[in-house]
C-alpha positions as CSV (number, residue, x, y, z in Angstrom):
1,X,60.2,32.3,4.4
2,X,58.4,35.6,5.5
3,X,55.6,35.2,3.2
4,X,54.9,31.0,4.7
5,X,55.6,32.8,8.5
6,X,52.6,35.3,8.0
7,X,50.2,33.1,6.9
8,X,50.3,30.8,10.1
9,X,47.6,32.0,12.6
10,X,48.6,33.5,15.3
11,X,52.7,33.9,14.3
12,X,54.1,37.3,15.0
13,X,57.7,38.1,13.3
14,X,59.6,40.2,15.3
15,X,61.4,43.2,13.5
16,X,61.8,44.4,10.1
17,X,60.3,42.2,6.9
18,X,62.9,41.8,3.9
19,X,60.7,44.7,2.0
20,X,61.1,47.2,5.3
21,X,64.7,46.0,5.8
22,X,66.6,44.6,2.5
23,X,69.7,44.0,3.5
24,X,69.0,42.3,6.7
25,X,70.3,38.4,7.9
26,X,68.7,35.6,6.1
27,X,66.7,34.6,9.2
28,X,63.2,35.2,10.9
29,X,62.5,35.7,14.7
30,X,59.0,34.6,15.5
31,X,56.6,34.5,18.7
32,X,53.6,32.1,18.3
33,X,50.8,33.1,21.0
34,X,50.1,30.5,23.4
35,X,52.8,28.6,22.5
36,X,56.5,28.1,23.9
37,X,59.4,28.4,21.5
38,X,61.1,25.4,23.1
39,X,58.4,23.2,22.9
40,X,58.5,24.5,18.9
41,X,61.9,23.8,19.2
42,X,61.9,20.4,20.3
43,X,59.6,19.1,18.3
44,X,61.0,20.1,14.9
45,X,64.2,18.7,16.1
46,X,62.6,15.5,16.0
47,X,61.5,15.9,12.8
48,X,65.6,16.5,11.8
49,X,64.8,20.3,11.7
50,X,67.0,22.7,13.6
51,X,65.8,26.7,15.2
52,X,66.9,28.4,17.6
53,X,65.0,29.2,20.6
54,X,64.5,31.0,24.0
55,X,66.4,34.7,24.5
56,X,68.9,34.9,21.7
57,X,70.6,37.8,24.0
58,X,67.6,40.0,23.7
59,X,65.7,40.1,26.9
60,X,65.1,43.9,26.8
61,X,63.7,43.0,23.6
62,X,61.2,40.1,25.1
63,X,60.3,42.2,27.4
64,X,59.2,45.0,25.4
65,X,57.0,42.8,23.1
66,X,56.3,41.3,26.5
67,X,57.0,37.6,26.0
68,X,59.1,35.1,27.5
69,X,61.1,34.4,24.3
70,X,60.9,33.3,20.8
71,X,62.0,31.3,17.9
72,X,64.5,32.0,15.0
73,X,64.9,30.2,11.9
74,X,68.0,30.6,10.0
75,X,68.4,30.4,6.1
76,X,71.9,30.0,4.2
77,X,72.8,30.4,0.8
78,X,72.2,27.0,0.7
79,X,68.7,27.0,1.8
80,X,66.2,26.3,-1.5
81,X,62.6,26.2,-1.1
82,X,61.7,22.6,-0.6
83,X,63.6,22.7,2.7
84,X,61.2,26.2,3.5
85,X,58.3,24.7,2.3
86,X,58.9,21.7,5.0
87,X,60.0,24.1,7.5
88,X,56.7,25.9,7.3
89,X,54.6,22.7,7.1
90,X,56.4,20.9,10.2
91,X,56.0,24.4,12.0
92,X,52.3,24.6,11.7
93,X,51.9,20.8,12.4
94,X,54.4,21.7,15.6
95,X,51.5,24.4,16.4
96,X,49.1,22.7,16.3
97,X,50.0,19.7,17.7
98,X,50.9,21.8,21.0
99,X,47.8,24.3,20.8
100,X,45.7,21.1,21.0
101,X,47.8,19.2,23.8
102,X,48.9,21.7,26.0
């Protein structure tokens, strides 16, 4: 998930990668510049994919990285790398789609 979140342009993860933290959540918080993470959020909903979106209880922390909030994407133990692989792809397409319509 990290590694397909880094290569999209202009994607910031926010906090530790799996190497710098290994024993974190399975899940990745992301900012996308220019972009709203409920506008993300809606449209991979209607492409059956579910994030989170918006403050997840850490203003102080959007306010540090100065942003209005972000997106988080979940993995379980049931999570196999298809289902990443379409996350990813929908996610850039999501991007895009909104970098070139908004």
């Amino acid at each position: 998930l990290f590694e397909r979140l880094q290569a999209i342009d202009g994607l910031r993860i926010l906090g530790p990668t799996p190497e710098q933290q290994p024993d974190r959540a399975a899940l990745a918080a992301f900012h996308v510049e220019g972009v709203h993470a409920n506008d993300i959020a809606a449209l991979l909903d209607s492409a059956g994919i579910c994030i989170r979106s918006g403050h997840h209880c850490t203003q102080p922390l959007h306010r540090h990285y100065g942003i209005s909030g972000s997106a988080r994407a979940s993995l379980s133990f049931t999570t196999n790398l298809e289902e990443i692989d379409r996350f990813a792809d929908e996610l850039q397409g999501s991007i895009s789609f909104l970098r070139e319509h908004s």
